[in-house]
C-alpha positions as CSV (number, residue, x, y, z in Angstrom):
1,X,41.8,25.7,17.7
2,X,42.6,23.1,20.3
3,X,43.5,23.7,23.5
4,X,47.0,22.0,24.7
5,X,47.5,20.7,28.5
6,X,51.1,19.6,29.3
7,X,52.3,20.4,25.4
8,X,49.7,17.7,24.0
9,X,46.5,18.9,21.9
10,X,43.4,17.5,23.2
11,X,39.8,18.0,22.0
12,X,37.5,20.5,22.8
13,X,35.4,17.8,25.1
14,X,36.9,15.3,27.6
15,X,36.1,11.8,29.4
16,X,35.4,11.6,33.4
17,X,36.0,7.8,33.8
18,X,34.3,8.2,37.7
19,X,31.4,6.4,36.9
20,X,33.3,3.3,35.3
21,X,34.3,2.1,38.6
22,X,32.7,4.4,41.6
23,X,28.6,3.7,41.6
24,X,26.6,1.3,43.3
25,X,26.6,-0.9,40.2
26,X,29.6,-0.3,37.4
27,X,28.8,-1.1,34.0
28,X,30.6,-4.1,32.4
29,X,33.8,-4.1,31.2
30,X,32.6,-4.6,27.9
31,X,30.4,-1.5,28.1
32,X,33.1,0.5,29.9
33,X,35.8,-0.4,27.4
34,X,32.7,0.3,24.5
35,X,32.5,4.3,26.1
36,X,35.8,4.4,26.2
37,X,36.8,4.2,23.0
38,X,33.9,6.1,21.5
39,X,35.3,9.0,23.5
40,X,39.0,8.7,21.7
41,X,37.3,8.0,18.1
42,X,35.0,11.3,18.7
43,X,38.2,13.6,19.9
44,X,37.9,13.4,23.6
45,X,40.9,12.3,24.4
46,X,41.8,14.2,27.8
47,X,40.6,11.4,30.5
48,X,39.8,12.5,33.9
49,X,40.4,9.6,36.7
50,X,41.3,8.9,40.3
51,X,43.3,6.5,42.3
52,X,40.3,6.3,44.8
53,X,37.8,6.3,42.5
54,X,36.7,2.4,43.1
55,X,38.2,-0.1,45.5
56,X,41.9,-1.0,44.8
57,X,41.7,-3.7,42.7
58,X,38.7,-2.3,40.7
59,X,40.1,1.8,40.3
60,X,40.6,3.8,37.2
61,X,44.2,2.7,36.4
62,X,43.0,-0.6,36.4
63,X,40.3,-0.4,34.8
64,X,42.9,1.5,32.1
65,X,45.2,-1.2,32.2
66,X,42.9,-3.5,30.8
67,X,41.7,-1.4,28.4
68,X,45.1,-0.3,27.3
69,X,45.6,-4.4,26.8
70,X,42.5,-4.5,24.5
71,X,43.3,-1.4,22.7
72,X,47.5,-0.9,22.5
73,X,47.5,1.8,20.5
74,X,45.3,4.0,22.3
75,X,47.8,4.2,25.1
76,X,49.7,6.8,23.2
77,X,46.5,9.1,22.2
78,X,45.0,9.5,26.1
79,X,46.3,12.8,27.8
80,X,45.4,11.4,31.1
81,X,44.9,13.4,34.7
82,X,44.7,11.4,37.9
83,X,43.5,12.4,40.9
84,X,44.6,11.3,44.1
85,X,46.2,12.2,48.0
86,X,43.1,10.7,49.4
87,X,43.2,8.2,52.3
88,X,39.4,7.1,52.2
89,X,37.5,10.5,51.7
90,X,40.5,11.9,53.9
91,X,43.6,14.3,51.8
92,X,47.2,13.1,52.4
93,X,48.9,15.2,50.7
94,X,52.3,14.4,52.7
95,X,55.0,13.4,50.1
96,X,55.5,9.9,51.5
97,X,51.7,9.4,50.8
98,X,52.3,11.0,47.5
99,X,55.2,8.8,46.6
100,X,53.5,5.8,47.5
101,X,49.7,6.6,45.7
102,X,51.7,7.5,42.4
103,X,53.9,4.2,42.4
104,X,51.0,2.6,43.2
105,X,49.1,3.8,40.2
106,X,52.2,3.4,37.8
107,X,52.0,-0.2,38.9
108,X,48.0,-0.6,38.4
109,X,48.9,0.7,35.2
110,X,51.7,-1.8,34.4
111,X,53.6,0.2,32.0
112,X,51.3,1.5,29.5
113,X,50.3,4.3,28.9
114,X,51.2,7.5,31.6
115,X,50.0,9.6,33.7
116,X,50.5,12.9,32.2
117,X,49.1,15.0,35.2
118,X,48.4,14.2,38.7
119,X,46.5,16.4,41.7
120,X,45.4,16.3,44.8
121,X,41.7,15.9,45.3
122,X,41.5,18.4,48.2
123,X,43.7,20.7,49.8
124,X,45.4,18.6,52.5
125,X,45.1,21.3,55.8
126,X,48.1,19.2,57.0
127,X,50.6,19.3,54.8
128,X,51.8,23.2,53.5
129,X,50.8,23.6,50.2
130,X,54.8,24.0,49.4
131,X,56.1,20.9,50.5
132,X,53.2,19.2,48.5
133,X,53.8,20.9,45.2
134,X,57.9,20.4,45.8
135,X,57.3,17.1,46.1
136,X,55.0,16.4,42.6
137,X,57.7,18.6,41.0
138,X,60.2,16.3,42.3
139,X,58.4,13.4,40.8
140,X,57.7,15.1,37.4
141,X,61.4,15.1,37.4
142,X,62.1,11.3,37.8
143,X,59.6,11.4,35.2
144,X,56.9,9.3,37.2
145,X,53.9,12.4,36.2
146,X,54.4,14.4,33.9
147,X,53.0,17.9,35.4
148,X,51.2,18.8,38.2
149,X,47.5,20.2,38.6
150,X,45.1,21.4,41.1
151,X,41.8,20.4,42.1
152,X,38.9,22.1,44.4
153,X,41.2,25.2,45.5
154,X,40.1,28.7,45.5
155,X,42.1,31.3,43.7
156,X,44.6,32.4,46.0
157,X,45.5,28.6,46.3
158,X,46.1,28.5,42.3
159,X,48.2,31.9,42.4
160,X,50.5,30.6,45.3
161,X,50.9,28.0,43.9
162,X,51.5,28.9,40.3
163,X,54.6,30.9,42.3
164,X,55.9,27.2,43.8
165,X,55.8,25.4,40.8
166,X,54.1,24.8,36.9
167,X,50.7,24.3,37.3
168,X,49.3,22.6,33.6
169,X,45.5,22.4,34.7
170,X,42.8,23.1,37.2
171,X,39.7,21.0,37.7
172,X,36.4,22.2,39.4
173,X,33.2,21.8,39.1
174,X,31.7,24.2,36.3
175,X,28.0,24.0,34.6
176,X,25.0,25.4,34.2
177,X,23.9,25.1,37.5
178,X,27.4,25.3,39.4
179,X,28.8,28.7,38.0
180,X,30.7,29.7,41.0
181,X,34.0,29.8,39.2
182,X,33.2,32.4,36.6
183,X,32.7,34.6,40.0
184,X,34.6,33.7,42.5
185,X,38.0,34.4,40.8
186,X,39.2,31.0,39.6
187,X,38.3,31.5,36.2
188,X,40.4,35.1,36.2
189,X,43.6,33.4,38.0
190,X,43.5,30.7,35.7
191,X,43.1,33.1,32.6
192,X,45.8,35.6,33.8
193,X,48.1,32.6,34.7
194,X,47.6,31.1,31.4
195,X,46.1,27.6,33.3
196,X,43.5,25.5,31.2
197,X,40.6,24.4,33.4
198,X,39.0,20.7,33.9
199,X,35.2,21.4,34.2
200,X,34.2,18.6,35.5
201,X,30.5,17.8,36.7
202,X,29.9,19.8,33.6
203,X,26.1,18.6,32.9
204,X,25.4,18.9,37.0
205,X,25.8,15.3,37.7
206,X,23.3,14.3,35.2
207,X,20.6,16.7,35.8
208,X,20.7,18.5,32.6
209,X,20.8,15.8,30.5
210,X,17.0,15.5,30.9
211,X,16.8,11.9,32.2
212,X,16.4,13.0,35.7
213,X,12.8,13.8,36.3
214,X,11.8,13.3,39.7
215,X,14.2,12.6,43.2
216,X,12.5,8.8,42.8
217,X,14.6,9.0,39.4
218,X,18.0,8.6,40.9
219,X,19.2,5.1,41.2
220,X,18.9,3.4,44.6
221,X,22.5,4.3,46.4
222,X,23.1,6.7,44.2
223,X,25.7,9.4,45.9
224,X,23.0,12.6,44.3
225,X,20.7,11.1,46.6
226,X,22.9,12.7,49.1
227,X,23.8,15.8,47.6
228,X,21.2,19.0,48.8
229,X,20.2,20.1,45.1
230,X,18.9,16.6,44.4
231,X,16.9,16.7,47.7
232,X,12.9,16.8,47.1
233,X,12.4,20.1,48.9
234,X,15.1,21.4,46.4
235,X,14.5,19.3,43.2
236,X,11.4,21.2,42.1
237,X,13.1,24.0,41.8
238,X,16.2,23.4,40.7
239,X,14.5,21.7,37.7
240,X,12.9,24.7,36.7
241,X,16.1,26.3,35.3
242,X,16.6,22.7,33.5
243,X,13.2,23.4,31.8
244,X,14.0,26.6,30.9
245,X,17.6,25.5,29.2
246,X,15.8,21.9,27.8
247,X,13.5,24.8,25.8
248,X,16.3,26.9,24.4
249,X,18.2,23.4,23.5
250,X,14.9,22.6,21.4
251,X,14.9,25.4,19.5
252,X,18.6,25.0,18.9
253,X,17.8,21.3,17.5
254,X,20.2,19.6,20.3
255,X,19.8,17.9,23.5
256,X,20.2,19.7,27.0
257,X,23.6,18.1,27.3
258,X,25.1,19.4,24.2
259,X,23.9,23.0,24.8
260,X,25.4,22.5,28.2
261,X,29.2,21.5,26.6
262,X,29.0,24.1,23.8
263,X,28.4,26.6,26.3
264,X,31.9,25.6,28.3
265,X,33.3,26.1,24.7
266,X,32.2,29.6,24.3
267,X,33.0,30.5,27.6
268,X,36.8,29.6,26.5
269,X,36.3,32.0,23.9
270,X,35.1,35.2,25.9
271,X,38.2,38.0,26.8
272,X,40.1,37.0,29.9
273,X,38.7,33.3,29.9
274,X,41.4,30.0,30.4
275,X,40.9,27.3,28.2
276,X,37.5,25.6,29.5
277,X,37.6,21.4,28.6
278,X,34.3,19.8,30.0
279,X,34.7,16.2,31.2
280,X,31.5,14.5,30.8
281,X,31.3,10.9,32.1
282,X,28.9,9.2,30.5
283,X,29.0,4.9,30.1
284,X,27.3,4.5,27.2
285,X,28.7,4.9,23.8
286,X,25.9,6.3,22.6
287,X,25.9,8.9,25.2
288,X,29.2,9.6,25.0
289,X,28.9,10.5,21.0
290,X,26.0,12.7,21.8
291,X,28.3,14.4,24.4
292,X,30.8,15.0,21.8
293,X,29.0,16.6,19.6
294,X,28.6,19.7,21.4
295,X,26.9,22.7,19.5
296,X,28.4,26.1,18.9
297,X,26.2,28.5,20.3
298,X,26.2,32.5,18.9
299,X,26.7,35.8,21.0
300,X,23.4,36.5,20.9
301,X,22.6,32.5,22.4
302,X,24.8,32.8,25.3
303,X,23.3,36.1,26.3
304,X,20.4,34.3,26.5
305,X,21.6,32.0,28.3
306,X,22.9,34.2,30.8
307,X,20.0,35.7,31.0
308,X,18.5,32.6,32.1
309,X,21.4,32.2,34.9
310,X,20.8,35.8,35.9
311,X,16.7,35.3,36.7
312,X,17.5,32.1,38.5
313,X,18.9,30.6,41.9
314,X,19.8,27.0,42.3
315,X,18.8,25.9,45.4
316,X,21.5,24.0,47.9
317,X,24.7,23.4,48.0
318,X,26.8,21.4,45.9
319,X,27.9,18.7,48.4
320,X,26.3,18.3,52.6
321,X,28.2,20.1,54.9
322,X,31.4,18.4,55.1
323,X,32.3,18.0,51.8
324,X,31.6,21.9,51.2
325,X,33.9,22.0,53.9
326,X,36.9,20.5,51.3
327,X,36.0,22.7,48.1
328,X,37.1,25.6,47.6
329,X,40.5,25.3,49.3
C-alpha cells in the first residue's frame, strides 16, 4: 500500500534534489533534469528540496522551474517538501522571514508546480516554536504551502507541536548507520501521532552504496570530508559494518543501496512504526533506477540485520560540533 503525505499517494522511495545544486561541482542540467525524471517514471515522486540548498539563482526551485518548463506535465505528479528558515547556515524562523523565503520560492518557481509542504531546517532558538507553526498555518491558508512539516526536532518538539497545528511529515536523518530515531522516540511520536517520516540521508551520505572505499575517495570539497564518521581515524571502522551489510546484500542478489531502502520499507511495516519514505539523492539516472528498486527483505532478514546493528558501533557523530548542536531540537 502507498503511503499518503498531505492527502496525495506517493511511492514507497523518494528524491533528495540536494545534490542537484549544493556540491562543489553540480551535474549539468541535462543530467540533473535526466535523474529527475527517472525518479517520477520509477514512482518516486515525493521530492525533497531546500530554498538554501545552492546559491539564489542556482537553488532547488530553480532548478525545478526549469525542469517543470521541459517537462509540463510532471508539475502535477511531484508531492514536493521544501525546506527552508535558514539565513546562511543560521534558522530564522520569525514569520517575516517565513513570509518572505516562501514568496520567494513561489516566485523561483514561477507558477508551476507547488509546494505542497514546507519546514524549517532547524529549530529557530529565537522564535517560540508557536508563533512559527501559527504562522505556516497561516500561509497554508492563503494557500501559498500546502501543510506544514518538521525537520531535525526531537520528540517533544513533534508532540508540541502536533498540539499547535497539523503536522503532515517529519524528516530526519534515518539509515543504517544513523538509527537514532528508532530509539530516541521520534519514530514512536510520529507512529502514535499518525506522522509519515522523510528519512533522508537514508544510504549514510553515500557510504553504503559501496563506492566509498577509502577517506581519499571523497571528492575534493566534498562537505563528508568534514563530517567525523568520514574522518580516517573513524572510516576504518565505520566501514566494517558496510562490509558486513555489502555481504548480506550479496546473498540477497542486490546492491548495498537497495538493501539499505527496502529495509526503511519494512521498518514502516513493524507494530507502532509511521510511514518510513527514504529520499535518496542520487544524480545519475542510472542510479536513481537502482535506488528505486529497493528489495523486500523477510522477518527472518531484518533480524539479521539487526543483529548486525546490535554487534556494532558507528564511530563519530553525524555532523562537527556545531551542527550537532542544531539536530535534535
Amino acid at each position: 500500500m502507498s503511503p499518503t503525505i498531505v492527502g496525495r499517494k506517493v511511492g514507497n522511495i523518494g528524491y533528495g534534489l540536494l545534490g542537484l545544486t549544493w556540491r562543489p561541482v553540480v551535474p549539468s542540467e541535462e543530467q540533473a533534469f535526466a535523474a529527475m525524471h527517472a525518479a517520477l517514471t520509477s514512482g518516486c515522486n515525493l521530492w525533497n528540496g531546500g530554498t538554501f540548498y545552492g546559491p539564489p539563482e542556482k537553488n532547488s526551485l530553480v532548478l525545478l522551474s526549469k525542469y517543470y518548463s521541459k517537462y509540463p506535465d510532471d508539475a502535477d505528479k511531484v508531492v514536493l517538501n521544501i525546506k527552508g528558515a535558514s539565513e546562511g547556515m543560521t534558522p530564522n524562523a520569525s514569520p517575516e522571514f517565513l513570509r518572505q523565503d516562501i514568496d520567494n520560492a513561489l516566485k523561483q518557481l514561477g507558477g508551476k508546480g507547488k509546494i505542497d509542504m514546507y519546514e524549517c531546517a532547524r529549530r529557530d532558538p529565537n522564535t517560540p516554536l508557536k508563533t512559527t507553526l501559527e504562522a505556516l498555518d497561516k500561509m497554508v491558508k492563503e494557500g501559498k504551502i500546502g501543510g506544514v512539516a518538521l525537520s531535525e526536532v526531537n520528540a517533544n518538539t513533534i508532540r508540541e507541536a502536533a498540539s499547535i497545528t497539523e503536522i503532515v511529515a517529519v524528516e530526519v536523518e534515518l539509515s543504517l548507520w544513523s538509527t537514532d530515531p528508532l530509539t530516541n522516540g521520534i519514530t514512536k511520536a510520529c507512529g502514535e501521532l499518525g506522522i509519515p517520516i522523510i528519512a533522508y540521508s537514508p544510504i549514510g551520505h553515500g557510504m553504503l552504496t559501496g563506492q566509498i572505499k577509502s577517506y581519499q575517495d571523497i571528492p575534493e570539497g566534498d562537505i563528508r570530508q568534514k563530517l567525523p564518521r568520514f574522518q580516517p581515524e573513524n572510516f576504518e571502522v565505520n566501514m566494517k559494518l558496510v562490509k558486513q551489510l555489502e555481504q548480506l546484500a550479496k546473498k540477497k542478489n542486490c546492491t548495498t543501496a537497495q538493501l539499505a531502502l527496502g529495509w526503511h520499507i519494512s521498518l514502516s511495516k513493524l507494530p507502532g512504526m509511521p510511514e518510513i519514505i527514504p529520499i535518496p539523492g542520487a544524480t545519475m539516472a542510472e542510479r536513481v533506477k537502482e535506488n528505486a528498486g529497493a528489495v523486500e527483505l523477510t522477518d527472518e532478514e531484518m533480524k539479521e540485520i539487526k543483529g548486525i546493528l546490535d554487534s556494532f558501533e558507528v564511530i563519530g557523530d553525524r555532523y562537527h560540533a556545531m551542527g550537532m548542536k542544531m539536530v535534535n531540537g
